[in-house]
C-alpha positions as CSV (number, residue, x, y, z in Angstrom):
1,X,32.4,-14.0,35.5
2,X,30.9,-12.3,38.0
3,X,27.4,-10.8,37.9
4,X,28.4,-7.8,39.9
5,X,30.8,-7.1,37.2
6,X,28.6,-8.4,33.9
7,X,24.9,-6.8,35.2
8,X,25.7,-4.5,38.3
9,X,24.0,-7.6,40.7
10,X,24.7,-6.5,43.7
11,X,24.6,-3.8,47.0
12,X,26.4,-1.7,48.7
13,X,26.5,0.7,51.7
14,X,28.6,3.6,52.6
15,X,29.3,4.8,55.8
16,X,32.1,6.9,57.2
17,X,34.6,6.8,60.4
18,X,35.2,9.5,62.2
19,X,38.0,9.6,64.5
20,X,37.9,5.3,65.1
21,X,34.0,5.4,65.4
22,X,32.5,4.1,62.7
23,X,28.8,6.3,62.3
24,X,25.4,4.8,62.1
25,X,26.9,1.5,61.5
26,X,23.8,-0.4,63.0
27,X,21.6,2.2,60.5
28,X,24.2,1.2,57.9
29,X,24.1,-2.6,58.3
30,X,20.1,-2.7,58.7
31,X,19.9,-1.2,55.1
32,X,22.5,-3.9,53.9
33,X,20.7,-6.5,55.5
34,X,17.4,-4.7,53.7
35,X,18.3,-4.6,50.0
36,X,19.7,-8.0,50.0
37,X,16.3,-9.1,51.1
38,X,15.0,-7.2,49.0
39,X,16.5,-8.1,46.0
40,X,16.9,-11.6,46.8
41,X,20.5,-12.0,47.6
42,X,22.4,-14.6,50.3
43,X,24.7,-12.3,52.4
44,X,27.1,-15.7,53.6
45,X,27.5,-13.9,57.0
46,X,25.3,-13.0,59.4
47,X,25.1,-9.2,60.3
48,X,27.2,-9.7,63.3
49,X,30.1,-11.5,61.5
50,X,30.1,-8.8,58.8
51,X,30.2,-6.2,61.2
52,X,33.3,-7.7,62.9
53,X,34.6,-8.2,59.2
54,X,34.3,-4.9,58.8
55,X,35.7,-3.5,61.9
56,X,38.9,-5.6,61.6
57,X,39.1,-4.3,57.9
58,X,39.5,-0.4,59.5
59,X,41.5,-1.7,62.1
60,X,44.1,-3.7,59.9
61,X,44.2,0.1,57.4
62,X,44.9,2.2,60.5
63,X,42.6,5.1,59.4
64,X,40.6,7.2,61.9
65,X,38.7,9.1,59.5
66,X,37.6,7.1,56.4
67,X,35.4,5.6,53.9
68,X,34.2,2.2,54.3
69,X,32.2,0.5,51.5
70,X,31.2,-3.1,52.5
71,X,29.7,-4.9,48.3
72,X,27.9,-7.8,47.7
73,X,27.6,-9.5,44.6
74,X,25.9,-11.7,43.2
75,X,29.1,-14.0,42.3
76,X,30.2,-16.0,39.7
77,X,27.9,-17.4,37.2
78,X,27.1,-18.3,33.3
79,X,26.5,-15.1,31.1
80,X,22.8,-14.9,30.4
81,X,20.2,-12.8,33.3
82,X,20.1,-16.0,35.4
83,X,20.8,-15.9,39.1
84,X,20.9,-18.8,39.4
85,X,23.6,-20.3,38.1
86,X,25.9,-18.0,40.8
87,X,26.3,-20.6,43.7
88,X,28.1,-18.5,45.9
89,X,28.0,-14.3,46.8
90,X,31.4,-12.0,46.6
91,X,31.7,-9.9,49.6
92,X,34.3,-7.2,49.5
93,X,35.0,-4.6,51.7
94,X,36.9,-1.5,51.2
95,X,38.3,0.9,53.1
96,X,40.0,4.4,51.9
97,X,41.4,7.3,53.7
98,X,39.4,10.8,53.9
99,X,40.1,14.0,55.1
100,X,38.2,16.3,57.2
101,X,35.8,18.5,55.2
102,X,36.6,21.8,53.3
103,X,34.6,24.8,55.5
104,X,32.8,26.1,52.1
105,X,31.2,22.7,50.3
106,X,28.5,25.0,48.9
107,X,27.5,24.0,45.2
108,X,25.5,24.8,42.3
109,X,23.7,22.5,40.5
110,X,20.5,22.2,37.9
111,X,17.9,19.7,37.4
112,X,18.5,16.6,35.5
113,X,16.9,16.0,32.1
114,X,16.9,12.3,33.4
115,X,14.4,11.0,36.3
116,X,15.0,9.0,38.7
117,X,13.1,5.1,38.0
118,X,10.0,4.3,40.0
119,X,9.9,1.9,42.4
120,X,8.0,-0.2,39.6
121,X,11.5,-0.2,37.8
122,X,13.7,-0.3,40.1
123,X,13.5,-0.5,43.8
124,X,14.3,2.5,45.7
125,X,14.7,1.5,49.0
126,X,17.3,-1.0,48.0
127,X,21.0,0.4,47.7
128,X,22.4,-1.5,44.5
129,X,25.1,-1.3,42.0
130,X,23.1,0.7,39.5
131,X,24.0,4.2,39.3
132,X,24.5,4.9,36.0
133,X,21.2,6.9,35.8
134,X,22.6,9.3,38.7
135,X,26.1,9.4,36.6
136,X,24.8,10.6,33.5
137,X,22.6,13.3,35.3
138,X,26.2,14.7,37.1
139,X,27.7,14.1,34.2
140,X,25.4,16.6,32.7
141,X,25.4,18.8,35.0
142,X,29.4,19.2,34.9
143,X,29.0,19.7,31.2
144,X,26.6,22.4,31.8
145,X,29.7,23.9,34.1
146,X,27.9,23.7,37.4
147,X,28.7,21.1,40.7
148,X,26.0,18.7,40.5
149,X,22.5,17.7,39.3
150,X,19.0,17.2,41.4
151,X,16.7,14.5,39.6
152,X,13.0,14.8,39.6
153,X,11.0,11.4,39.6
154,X,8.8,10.1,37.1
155,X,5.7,12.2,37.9
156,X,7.5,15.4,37.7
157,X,8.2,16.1,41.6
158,X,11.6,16.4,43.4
159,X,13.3,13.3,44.4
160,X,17.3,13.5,45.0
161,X,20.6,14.2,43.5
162,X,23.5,11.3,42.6
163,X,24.1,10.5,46.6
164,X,22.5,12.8,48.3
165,X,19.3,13.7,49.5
166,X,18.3,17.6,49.5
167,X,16.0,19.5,51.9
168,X,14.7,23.1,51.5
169,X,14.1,25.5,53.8
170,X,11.0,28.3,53.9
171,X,10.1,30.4,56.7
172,X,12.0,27.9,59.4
173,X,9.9,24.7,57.9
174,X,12.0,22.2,56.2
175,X,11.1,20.5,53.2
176,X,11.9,17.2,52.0
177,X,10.9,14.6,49.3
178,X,8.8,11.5,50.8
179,X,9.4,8.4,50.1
180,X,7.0,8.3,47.2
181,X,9.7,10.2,45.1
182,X,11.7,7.7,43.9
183,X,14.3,8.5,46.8
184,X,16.8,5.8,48.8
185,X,16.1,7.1,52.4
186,X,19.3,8.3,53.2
187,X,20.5,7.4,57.0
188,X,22.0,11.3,57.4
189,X,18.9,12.1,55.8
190,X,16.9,10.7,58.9
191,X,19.6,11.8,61.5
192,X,19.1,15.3,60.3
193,X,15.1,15.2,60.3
194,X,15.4,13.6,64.3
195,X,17.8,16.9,64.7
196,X,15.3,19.4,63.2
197,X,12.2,17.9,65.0
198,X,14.7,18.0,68.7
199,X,15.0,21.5,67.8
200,X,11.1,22.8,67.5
201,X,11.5,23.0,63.6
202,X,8.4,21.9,61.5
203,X,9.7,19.1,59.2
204,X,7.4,18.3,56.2
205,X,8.2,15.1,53.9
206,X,6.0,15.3,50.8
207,X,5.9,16.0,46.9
208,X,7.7,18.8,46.2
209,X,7.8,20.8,43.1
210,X,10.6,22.2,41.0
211,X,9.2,26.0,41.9
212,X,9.7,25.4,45.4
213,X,13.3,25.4,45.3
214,X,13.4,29.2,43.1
215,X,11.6,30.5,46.6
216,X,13.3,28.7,49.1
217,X,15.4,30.4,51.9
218,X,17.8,27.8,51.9
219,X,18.7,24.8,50.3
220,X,21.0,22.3,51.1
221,X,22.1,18.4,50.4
222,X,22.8,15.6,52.9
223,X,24.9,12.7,52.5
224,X,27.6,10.4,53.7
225,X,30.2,11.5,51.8
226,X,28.6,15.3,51.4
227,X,27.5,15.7,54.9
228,X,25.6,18.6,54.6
229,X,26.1,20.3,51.3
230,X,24.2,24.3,51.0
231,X,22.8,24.6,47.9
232,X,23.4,28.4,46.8
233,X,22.0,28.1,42.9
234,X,19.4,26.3,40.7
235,X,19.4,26.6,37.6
236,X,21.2,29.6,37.2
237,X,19.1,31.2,39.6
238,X,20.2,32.5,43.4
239,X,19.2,30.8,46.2
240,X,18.7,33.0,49.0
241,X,21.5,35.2,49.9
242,X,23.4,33.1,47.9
243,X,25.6,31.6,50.4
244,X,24.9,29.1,53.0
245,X,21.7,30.4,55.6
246,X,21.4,30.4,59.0
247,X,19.7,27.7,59.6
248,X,21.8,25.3,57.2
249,X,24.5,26.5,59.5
250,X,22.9,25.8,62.6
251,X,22.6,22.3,61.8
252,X,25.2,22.0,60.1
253,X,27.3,22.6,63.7
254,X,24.2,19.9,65.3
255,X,25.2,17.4,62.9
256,X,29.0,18.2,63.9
257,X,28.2,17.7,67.7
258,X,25.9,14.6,67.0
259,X,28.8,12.8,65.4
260,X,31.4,13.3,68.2
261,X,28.8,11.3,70.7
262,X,28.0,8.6,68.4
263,X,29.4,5.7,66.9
264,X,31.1,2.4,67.2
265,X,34.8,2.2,68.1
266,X,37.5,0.3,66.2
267,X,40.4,0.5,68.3
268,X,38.9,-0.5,72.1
């Protein structure tokens, strides 16, 4: 059987099209390309052929606006933890339909009981098929009756939420978890960060701790599927005005005009 299937051997990347341009897909395909290395897994095509895999995979569904999700596996080996007995990787790519984005995504969430794994467990920069540590903690948090969960990482400092990456704002300086917090380095998460500093903001990636977020101005969550997501409570406690701030808006409409000028098309 497959290993994909038996162990959750494997990686993934998620990247979005927006009117036949498919966004960040060089970003995307780097970080593919990354956590295979990483994790020591043969991709059987080289980045340009799985890009043109992939493009002919949107072309072939017709969609404009979707979801594309290119997996590699492992393949099919013995049962047992041994690699390598798999001679040969499964690549899959799928492509599904989305629509444009309701105008209120704000949410409320809590923080996780779980944490997120250091990068002595597990590494974090590597985007694989193991999420069940960020599905129990939303599965939590929906059983708590709020949106979503934010995980902290194993020293007790902020890291990120089940696909998304969060930022706080205080006094017009944004705040995000470094690298050292057990995060994946999201590739909106960067876009946003080059869109603050273009705009004279102070941008500050560091430890952050849970307190932070009970005196933030404004919170908010970026993501490929979530975009950017304000963050209105924590915990049961209001962030803010609690409703979306200004400047969570304000970039929310640069991230809007970024995407328009950027990406690759499908259909020329």
């Amino acid at each position: 059987m497959d290993h994909g299937f038996l162990y959750g051997d494997g990686i993934f990347e998620a990247f979005r099209a927006y009117k036949g341009r498919i966004f960040q897909f060089d970003a995307h395909m780097n970080r593919l390309y990354d956590s295979a290395k990483i994790i020591g897994l043969n991709i059987p095509l080289s980045q340009e052929e799985f890009k043109k895999v992939i493009i002919e995979t949107v072309r072939k569904s017709g969609y404009q606006d979707c979801y594309i999700r290119p997996q590699v596996t492992r393949g099919i080996g013995l049962l047992g933890c041994d690699p390598g007995s798999c001679k040969e990787s499964t690549v899959v790519v799928y492509v599904v339909p989305l629509p444009g984005m309701k105008k209120d995504r704000s949410i409320r969430i809590v923080i996780s009981s779980y944490r997120r794994p250091s990068a002595c467990i597990l590494p974090g920069s590597s985007k694989m098929t193991q999420y069940i540590n960020l599905i129990l903690a939303r599965m939590e948090a929906k059983a708590s009756g709020v949106d979503d969960a934010l995980l902290l990482d194993t020293r007790g400092f902020l890291s990120e939420g089940p696909g998304w990456n969060v930022f706080l704002v205080k006094d017009r300086t944004v705040i995000t978890p470094s690298i050292a917090s057990s995060i994946l380095v999201g590739i909106t998460r960067n876009v946003i960060i080059r869109l603050f500093k273009e705009s004279n903001y102070a941008v500050e990636e560091r430890d952050v701790v849970v307190s932070e977020l009970y005196t933030a101005d404004e919170i908010f969550g970026t993501g490929t599927g979530t975009e950017i997501t304000p963050v209105i409570e924590v915990n049961g406690r209001k962030i803010g005005e609690g409703k979306p701030g200004p400047v969570t808006n304000e970039m929310d409409e640069k991230f809007r005009e970024f995407k328009k000028g950027n990406g690759t098309p499908v259909y020329e």
